[in-house]
C-alpha positions as CSV (number, residue, x, y, z in Angstrom):
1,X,92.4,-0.1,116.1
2,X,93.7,1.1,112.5
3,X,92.2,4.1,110.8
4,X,90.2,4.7,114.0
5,X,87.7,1.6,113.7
6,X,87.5,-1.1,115.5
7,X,89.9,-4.5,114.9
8,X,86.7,-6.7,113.4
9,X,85.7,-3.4,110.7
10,X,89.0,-4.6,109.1
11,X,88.1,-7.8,108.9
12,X,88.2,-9.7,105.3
13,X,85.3,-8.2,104.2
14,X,85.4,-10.1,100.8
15,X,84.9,-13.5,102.0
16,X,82.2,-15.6,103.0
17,X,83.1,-16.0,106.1
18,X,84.3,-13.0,108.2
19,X,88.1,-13.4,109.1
20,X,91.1,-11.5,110.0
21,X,92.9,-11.2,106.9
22,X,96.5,-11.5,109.0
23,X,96.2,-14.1,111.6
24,X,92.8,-16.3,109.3
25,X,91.3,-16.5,112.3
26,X,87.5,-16.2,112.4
27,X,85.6,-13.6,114.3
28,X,88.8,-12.1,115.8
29,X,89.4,-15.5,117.9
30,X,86.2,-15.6,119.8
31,X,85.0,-18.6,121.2
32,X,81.3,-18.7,119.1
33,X,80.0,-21.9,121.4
34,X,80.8,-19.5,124.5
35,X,78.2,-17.5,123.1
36,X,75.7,-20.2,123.8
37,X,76.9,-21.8,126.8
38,X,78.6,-18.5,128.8
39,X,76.3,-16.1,127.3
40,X,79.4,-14.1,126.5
41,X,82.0,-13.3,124.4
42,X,85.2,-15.1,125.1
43,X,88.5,-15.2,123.3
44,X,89.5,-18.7,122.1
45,X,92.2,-20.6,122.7
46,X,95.4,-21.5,120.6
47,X,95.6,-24.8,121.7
48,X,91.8,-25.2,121.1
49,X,91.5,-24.8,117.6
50,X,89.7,-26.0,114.2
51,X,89.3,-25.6,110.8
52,X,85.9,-24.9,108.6
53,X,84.4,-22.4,105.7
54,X,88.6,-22.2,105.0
55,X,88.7,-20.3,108.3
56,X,90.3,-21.1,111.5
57,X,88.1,-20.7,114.6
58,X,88.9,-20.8,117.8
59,X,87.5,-22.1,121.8
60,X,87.9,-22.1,125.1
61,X,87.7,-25.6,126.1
62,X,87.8,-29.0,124.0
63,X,84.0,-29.2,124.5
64,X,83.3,-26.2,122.6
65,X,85.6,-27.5,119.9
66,X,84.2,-30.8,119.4
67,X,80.2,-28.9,119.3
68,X,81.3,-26.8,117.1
69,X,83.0,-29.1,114.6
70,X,79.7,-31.4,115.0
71,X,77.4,-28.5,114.2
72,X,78.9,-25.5,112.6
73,X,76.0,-24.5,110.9
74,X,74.0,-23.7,114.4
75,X,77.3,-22.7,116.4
76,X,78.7,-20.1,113.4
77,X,77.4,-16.5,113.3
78,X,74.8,-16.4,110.4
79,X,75.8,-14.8,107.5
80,X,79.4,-15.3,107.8
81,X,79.6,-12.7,110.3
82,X,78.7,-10.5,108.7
83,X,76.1,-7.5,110.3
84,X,72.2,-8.7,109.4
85,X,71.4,-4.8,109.5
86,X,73.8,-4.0,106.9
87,X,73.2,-7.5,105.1
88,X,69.3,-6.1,104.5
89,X,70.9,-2.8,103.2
90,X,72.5,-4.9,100.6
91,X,76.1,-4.2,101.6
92,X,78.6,-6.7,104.0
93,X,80.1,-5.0,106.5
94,X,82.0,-7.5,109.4
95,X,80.3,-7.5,112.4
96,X,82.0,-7.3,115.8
97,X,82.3,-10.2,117.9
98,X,82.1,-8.0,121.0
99,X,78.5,-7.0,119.6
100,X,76.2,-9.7,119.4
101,X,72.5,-11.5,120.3
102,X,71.7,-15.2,120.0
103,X,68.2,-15.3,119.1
104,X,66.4,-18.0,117.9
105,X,68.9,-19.8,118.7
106,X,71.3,-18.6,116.7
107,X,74.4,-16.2,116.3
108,X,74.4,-13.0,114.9
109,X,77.5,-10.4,115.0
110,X,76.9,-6.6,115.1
111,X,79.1,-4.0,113.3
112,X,78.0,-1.8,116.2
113,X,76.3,-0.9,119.2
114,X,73.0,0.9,117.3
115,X,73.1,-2.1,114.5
116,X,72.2,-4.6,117.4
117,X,70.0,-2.2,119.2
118,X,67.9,-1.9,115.9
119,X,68.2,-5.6,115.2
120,X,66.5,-6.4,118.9
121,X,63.6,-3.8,118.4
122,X,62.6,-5.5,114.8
123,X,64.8,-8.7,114.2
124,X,61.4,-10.5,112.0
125,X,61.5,-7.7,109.7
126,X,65.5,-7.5,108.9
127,X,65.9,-10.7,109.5
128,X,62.8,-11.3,106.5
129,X,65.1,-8.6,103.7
130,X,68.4,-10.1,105.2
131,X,67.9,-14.0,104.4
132,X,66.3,-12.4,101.0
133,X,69.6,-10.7,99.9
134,X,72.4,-12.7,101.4
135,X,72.4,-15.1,98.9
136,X,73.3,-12.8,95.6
137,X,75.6,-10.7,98.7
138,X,77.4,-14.0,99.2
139,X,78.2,-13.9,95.5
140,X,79.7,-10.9,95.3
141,X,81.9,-12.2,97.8
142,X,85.3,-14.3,97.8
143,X,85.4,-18.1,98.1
């Protein structure tokens, strides 16, 4: 922890994908195809690694590499990582890899605990303002 917030909070927060602005890697080194198949967030592996959005991103096994690298756009958290709560406020803020929800079969990251919880009770409706202003968000932000 720095300044008394979690690891992710610190996060390149002025990219389009969320990544740790010291080591590149993307959401903190967690696996995001474990996820999916473990239901669970796992740290990566070094030797299990790959390149995409001009992140690194990392896995637990070969098998989570190679469906990732086949379908990044269904394996990555949506909206770069970046919280979906605070993405329909109109601000990015990094989410946490430790708090997360696949739904709809897909990823989303959490900056916190109460961000998911509000997320679960009324995902249509944030989802709905969310998808409307990521896309002049993602300007703001770094290539």
């Amino acid at each position: 922890m720095l300044s008394g917030l979690p690891r992710a909070v610190h996060a390149a927060t002025t990219e389009r994908v969320v990544a740790n602005r010291f080591s590149g890697l993307a959401i903190e080194g967690f696996d995001p195809v474990a996820y999916f198949a473990d239901a669970k967030a796992e740290i990566g592996r070094e030797e299990f690694e790959a390149s995409e959005a001009g992140v690194v991103w990392r896995f637990c096994n070969e098998g989570n590499r190679a469906a990732f690298v086949a379908h990044p756009d269904i394996y990555g958290p949506q909206f770069g990582g970046y919280d979906p709560v605070d993405v329909a406020r109109g601000v990015a803020v990094a989410g946490n890899p430790n708090f997360w929800l696949v739904t709809g079969q897909r990823l989303y990251l959490f900056s916190r605990e109460q961000a998911r919880d509000a997320f679960a009770a009324d995902s249509a409706r944030i989802l709905r303002i969310a998808k409307l202003r990521w896309p002049r968000l993602r300007q703001t932000l770094g290539r």
